[in-house]
N, C-alpha and C positions, 0 to 999 in steps of 0.2 A: 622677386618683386610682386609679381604677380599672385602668389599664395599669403604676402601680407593687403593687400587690399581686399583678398577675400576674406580675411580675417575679422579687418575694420566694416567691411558690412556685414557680414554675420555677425557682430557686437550690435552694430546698429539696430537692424533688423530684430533681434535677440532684444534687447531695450525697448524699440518698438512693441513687442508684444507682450513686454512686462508690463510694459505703459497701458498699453489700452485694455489688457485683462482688469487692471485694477480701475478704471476709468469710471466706471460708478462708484466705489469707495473715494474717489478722491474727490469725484461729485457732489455728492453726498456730505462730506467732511467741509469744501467750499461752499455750499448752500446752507451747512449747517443746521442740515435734514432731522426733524425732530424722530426720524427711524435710520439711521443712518447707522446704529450699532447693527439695526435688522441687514441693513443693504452689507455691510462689510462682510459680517455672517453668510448671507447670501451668495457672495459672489466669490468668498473663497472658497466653500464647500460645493457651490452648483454653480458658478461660473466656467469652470470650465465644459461644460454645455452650451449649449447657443440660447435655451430657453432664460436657463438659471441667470446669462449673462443678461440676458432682456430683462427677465424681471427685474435685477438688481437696478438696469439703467432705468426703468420705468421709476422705481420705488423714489429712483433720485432723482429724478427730475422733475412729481408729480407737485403740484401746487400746496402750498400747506395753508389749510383753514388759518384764515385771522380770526385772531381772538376779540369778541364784542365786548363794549363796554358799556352798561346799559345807564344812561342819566335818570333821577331817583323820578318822581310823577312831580309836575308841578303843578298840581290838585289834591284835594281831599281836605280833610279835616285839620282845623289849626294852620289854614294857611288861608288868611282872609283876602278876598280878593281876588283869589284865585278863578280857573273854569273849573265849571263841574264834572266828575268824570264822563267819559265818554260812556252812551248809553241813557242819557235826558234822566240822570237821578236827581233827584231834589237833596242841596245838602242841609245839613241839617239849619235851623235859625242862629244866626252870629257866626257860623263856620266851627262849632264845636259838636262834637259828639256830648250825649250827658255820659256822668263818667261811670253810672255802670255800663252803659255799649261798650264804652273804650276796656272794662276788665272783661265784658262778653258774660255780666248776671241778665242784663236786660234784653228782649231784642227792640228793634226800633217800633217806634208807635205807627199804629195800621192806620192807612190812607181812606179804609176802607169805615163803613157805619157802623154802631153797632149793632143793629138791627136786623 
């Protein structure tokens, strides 16, 4: 009796540390870690180290950049009404560029004399 319940906890125990060897990889795999092939890598080949097992838990746990989504300028040219950009530019008269600036033959007319 006694040699099968040491049995059933050296199973357990044995599962236990199958479990938490792999416990970054499964990490990883539930966060849905955009390096998460790195981490599984990682933690089979250098998990069984104590450093390799940290990096592996670090790699999975760490925050992952959000991706920005930048809205287009609601200024500039052909958009009447709008503000002007930032930096006190003058836009052009009507809200239009002439249309050699808009191909880039012309540059814009100087504020400056000609003198």
């Amino acid at each position: 009796m006694e040699q099968t319940f040491f049995g059933i906890v050296g199973i357990i125990i044995l599962l236990a540390m199958v479990a938490s060897y792999g416990l970054p990889s499964i990490i990883a795999l539930l966060r849905k870690a955009p390096s998460a092939g790195s981490v599984i890598v990682i933690n089979i080949f250098l998990g069984w180290t104590f450093v390799g097992w940290v990096v592996a838990l670090a790699m999975a746990v760490r925050s992952h950049p959000q991706q920005v989504v930048m809205a287009p300028p609601t200024w500039g040219p052909g958009r009447p009404g709008a503000l002007p950009p930032p930096g006190g530019a003058r836009p052009w008269p009507g809200g239009q560029l002439p249309a050699q600036e808009r191909r880039g033959e012309l540059n814009p007319p100087s504020q400056e004399g000609n003198g």
